[in-house]
N, C-alpha and C positions, 0 to 999 in steps of 0.2 A: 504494500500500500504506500504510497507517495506520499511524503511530509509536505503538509499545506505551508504555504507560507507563514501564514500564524505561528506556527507549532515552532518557526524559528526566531531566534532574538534578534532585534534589527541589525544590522551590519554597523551602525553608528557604534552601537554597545559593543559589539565583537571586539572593536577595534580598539575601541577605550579600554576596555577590561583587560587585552594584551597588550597596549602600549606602543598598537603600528600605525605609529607617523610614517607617513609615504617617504622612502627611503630616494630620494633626488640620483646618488651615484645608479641604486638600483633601474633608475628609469621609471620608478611608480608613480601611478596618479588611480588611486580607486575611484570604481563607479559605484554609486551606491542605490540609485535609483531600482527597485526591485522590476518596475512597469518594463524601464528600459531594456534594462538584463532581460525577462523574458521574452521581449522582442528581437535582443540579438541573440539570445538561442533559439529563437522559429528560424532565421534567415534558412541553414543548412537544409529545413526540412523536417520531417518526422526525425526524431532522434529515439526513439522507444528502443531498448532493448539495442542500441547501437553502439560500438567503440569508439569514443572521443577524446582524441588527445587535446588539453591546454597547457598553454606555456605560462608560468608565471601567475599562478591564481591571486598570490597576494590573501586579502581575507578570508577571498571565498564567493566574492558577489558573483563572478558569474557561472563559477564551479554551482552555487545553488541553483542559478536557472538551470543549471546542464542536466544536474540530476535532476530535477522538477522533473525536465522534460522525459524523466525513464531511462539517462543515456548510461553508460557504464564507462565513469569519467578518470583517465589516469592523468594525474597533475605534476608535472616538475617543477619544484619551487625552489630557488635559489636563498630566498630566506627565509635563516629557521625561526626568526620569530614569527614565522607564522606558520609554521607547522602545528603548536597547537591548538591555534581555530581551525585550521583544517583537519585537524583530528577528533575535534567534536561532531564538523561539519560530516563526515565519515560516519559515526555513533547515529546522526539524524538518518542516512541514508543505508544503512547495512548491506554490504557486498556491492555496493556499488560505487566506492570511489576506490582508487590508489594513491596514493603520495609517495614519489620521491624525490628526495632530496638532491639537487646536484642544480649545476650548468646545463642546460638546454642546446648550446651549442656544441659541448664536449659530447653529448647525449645522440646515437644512433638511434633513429626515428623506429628503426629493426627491433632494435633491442630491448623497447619497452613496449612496443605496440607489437607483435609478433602476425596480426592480421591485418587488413586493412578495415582501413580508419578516417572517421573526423576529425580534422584538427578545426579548433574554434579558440580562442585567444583573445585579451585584450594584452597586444603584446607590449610587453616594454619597448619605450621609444628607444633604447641606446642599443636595442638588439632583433630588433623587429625585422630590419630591410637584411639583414644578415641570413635571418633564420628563412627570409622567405625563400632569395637565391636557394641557399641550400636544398629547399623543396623543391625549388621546377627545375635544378640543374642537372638532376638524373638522366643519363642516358634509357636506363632501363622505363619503360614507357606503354600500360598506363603503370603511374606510379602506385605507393602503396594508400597514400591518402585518396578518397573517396573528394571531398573538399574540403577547402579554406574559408573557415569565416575570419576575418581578424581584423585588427583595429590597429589603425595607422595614425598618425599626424595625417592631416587632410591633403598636403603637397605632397606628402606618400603616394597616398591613396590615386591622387590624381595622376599622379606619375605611370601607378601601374595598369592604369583603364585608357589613358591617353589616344589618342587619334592622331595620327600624319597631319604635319604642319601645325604642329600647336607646341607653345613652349615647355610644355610636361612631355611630350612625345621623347624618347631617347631609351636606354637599352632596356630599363626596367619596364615599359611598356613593351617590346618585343619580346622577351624572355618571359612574360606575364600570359602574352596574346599567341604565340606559334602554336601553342600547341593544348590553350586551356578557353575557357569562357571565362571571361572576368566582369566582370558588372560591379557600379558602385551602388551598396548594396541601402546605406544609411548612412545621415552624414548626423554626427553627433556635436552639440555645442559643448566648447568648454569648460563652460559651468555645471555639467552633468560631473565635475570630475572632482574630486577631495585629494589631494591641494588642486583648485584650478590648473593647469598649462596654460602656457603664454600662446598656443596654437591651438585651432580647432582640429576634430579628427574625423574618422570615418570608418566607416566598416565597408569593409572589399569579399567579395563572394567570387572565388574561383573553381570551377568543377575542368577536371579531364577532360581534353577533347581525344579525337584522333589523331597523331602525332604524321608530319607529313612525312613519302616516304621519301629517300635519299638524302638526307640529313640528320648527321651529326650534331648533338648538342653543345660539343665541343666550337664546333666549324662555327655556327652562328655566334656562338659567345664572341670568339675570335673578329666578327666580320664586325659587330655590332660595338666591340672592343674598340677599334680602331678609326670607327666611322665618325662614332660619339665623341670621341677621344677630342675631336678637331669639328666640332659640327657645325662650324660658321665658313668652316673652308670647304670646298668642291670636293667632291668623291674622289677625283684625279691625282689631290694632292692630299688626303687621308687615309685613302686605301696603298700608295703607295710603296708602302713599305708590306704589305701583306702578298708573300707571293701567291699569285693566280688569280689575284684581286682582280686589279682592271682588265685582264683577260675576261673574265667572267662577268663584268658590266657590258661590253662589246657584245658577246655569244648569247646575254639576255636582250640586247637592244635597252640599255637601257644609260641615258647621257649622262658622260660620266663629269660633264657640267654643275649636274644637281647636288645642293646640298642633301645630308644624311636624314633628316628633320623632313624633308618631302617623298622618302618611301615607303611605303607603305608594306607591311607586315612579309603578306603574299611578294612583291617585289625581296626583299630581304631573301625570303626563301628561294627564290628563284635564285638570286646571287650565289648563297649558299650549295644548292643545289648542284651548281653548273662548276665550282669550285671542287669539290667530289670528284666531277667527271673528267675532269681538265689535266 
């Protein structure tokens, strides 16, 4: 039977009573709105009876909507002063959380999730854009996460849903878009946040696409590497240094005139593509 939210003590109190001030080096900023939390654990989906990994629970606010939601939530938490509200929060939910302790980055997505999985997160900002690369850089494709819900600083977020010819457009939206759905999913104000940030944020919804074929996720990194690297100068003189490069701008038809910032995803891969073959 699933602990109403009544049945739990407000998050305000949680926090008081252990003494978590939002740790700043940490990257913390809790939410504590419970309305909110359940709206960003629907984005993913039904989660009943499903595997969700989160990074960095912190209290517990949005570890509570996960279980609300039925889901079977394993948490990696960097700090231990809050291990023991999460271990009361565990007591409220029986058999349905995990906690452990450690680094999230030092942390194989493998080794603690052994099936595929949800990840849903309000991730800390000084480790967010880190952890994301590390999820779509897999060659191996579809990967083991099912999807992403998480939460960014909002120039994150925009970065990773970005469109051709817009000033957030560059590798993070390429590496976001090749091969996933990305949608922004909610955009959240500041003041939802105990301590405020000085940025607004959002929450980003990416699920698995079909990965295209003749590409390497290595190759694209590389092309998209050196495109962005110099993205006010021409393709002619960024790609330069990457051999097979402007080869492969030529064999796509594609002018190697144009800045980086006006191709488009599908172009990208095309470059890549032909780069392979070349």
């Amino acid at each position: 039977m699933r602990t109403p939210v009544t049945a739990l003590p407000p998050l305000r109190e949680v926090i008081a009573r252990h003494g978590l001030a939002a740790s700043k080096a940490l990257g913390q900023n809790f939410l504590l709105d419970e309305q909110l939390l359940d709206r960003i654990a629907a984005v993913p989906g039904d989660l009943d009876g499903q595997d969700v990994l989160e990074i960095g629970p912190g209290p517990g606010g949005l570890t509570r909507a996960l279980l609300r939601a039925g889901a079977n939530v394993t948490a990696i938490e960097r700090d231990r002063r809050c291990l023991p509200a999460l271990a009361e929060l565990g007591e409220a939910f029986p058999g349905q959380l995990k906690v452990i302790e450690g680094d999230a980055l030092e942390i194989p997505l493998a080794s603690v999730m052994p099936g595929p999985c949800h990840i849903a997160s309000n991730l800390p900002y000084n480790v967010g854009t880190a952890l994301l690369i590390g999820w779509l850089s897999g060659q191996d494709w579809p990967p083991q996460w099912r999807s992403l819900t998480l939460m960014f600083q909002r120039e994150v977020a925009d970065r990773i849903v970005a469109a051709p010819d817009s000033d957030a457009y560059g590798r993070l939206a390429i590496l976001s878009q090749w091969r996933c759905q990305a949608r922004l999913a909610m955009k959240v104000h500041r003041s939802a946040f105990t301590p405020p940030p000085k940025v607004m944020s959002a929450i980003v919804h990416l699920t698995p696409a079909d990965m295209p074929d003749g590409i390497r996720a290595a190759r694209l990194e590389a092309i998209t590497a050196a495109a962005f690297g110099q993205r006010r100068k021409m393709l002619r003189q960024s790609l330069k240094g990457l051999p097979g490069a402007l080869a492969a701008l030529e064999a796509v038809g594609i002018d190697p005139a144009r800045r980086a910032e006006t191709l488009s995803v599908e172009e990208f891969l095309s470059v890549a593509r032909a780069m392979e073959t070349t």
